[in-house]
N, C-alpha and C positions, 0 to 999 in steps of 0.2 A: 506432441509437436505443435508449434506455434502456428496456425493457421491465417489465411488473409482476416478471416469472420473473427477469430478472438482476438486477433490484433488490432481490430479496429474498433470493438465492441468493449475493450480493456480499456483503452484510453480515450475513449466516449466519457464509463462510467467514470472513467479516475478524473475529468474534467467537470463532472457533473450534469451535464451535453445530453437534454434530452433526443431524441428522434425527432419529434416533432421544430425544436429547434436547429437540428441539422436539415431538415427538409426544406427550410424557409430560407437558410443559408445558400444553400447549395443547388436547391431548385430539382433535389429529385425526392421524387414520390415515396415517402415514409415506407409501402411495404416492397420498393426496391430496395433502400435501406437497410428493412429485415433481411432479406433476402440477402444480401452481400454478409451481411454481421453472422447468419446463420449458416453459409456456406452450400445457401440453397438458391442456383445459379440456373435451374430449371425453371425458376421463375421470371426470370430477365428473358427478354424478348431476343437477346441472340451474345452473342460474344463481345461485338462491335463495344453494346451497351454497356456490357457488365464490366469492360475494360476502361470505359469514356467512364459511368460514374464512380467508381473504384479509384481514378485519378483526381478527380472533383473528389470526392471525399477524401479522400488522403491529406489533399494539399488543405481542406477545411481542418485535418486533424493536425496538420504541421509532419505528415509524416512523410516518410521520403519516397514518392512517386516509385520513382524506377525501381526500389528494393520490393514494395508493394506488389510492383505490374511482375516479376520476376517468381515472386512468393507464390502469386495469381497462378502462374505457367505450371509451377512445379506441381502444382494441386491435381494437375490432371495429366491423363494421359488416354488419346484419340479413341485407342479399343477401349477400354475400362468406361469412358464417357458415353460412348455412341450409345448403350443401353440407358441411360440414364436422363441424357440431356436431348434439348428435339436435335433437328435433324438439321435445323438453322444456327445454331448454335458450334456442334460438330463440326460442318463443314468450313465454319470460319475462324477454328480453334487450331490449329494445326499442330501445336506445343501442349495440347492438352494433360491432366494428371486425372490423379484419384480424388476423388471427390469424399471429402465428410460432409455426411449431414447432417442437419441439426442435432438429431438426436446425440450422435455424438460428440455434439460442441457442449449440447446439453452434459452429457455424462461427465465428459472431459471435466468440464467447469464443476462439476458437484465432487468430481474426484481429488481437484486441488485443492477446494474450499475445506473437505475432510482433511485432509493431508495435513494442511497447515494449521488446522482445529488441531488438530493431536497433537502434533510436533509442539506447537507455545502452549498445551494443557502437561505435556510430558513434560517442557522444558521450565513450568513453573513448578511441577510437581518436585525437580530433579535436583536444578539450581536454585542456589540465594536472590533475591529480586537485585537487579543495579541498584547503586547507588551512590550520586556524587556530590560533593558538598563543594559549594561555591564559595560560600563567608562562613566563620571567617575563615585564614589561613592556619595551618599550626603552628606554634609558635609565636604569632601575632601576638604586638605588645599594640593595647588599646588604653584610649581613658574615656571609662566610660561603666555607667552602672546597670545599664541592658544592653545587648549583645542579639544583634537577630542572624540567627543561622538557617542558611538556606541554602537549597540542592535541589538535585531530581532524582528519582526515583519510578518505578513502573507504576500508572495510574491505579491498580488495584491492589497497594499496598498501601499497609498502614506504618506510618512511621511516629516516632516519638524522640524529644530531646532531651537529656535528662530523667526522662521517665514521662514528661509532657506531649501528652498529644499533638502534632501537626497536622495540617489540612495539606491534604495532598489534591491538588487540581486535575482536571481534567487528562493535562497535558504533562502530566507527573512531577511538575516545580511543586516546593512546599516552603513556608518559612515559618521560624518559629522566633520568639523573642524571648531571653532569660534573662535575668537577673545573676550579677557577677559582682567578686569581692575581688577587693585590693589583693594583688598577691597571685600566683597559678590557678587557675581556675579549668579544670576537666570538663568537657562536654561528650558526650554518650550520644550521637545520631544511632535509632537503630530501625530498620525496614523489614516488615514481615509482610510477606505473602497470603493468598488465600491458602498455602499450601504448608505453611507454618517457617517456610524456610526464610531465614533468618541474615542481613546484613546488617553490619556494624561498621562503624568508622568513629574514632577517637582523637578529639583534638585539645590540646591542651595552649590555654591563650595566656599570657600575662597582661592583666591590668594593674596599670602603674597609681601608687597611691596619691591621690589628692590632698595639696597642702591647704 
């Protein structure tokens, strides 16, 4: 379940948002910060608080106040709290929930992190890598005695043209440039995985002959 602390702590990291420069933004103290991110509300000095920087933080994230203050509510619930949170806290929560704490935001988050390790280690083991070729087109008639072919592909594949090795970038573009005769000329992109699985894409070009 999507919690206030992972939701805010997600698009922190996916912004690259340190804490210490959310603190300086926002003007609250780095381990209230923790505390709201870890869904450990026992450390906020009452409800009032955890509600007033929850909204300042949100609106620093861009994110949408009211869904946030809503998400906040549903987290708890009066009896399930009263043991957990002080007694100042409690009394000015009325719409209170269940409480996660850290440890389980912690868990939570190493359980996705697994999840999605497996899932793209199975799905390279399983499937052929993508792969899409941008130049040239098939069938393209050109005039010209190299030919550079280029596409993308998934960063940890190797691919080759003709049987020529490509440099595949970071961000999975690759190009390659070959040498081409007057007349059909066949080009062989082909993309192999760590996992040996195998794509192909076949284009055959006409270069027109030079008088």
């Amino acid at each position: 379940m999507m919690t206030v602390g992972i939701r805010l702590k997600t698009t922190r990291l996916q912004r690259g948002i340190s804490i210490a420069e959310v603190a300086k933004a926002t003007r609250i103290k780095p381990e209230f910060i923790e505390a709201l991110e870890e869904g450990n509300y026992a450390s906020i000095p009452s409800s009032t608080y955890a509600q007033g920087f929850l909204k300042n933080y949100s609106r620093f994230l861009h994110l949408n106040e009211k869904q946030m203050l809503a998400l906040f509510r549903r987290e708890y619930d009066e009896q399930e709290a009263s043991g957990v949170l002080p007694a100042s806290f409690t009394r000015s929560q009325p719409f209170a929930g269940f409480r996660l704490g850290s440890m389980t935001v912690v868990i939570g988050s190493v359980f996705i992190l697994v999840v999605g390790f497996v899932g793209f280690q199975y799905r390279a083991a399983v499937l052929p890598p993508s792969l899409t070729i941008t130049a040239p087109q098939e069938g393209e008639r050109l005039e010209t005695a190299v030919v550079r072919v280029s596409g993308r592909t998934e960063a940890n594949a190797t691919v080759t043209v003709n049987g020529i090795p490509a440099t595949v970038e970071k961000d999975g573009s690759f190009q390659r440039d070959i040498a081409v005769f007057a007349g059909t000329n066949t080009i062989t992109i082909r993309a192999v995985n760590t996992f040996g699985r195998v794509s192909t894409i076949i284009r055959e070009i006409r270069i027109a002959r030079r008088e």
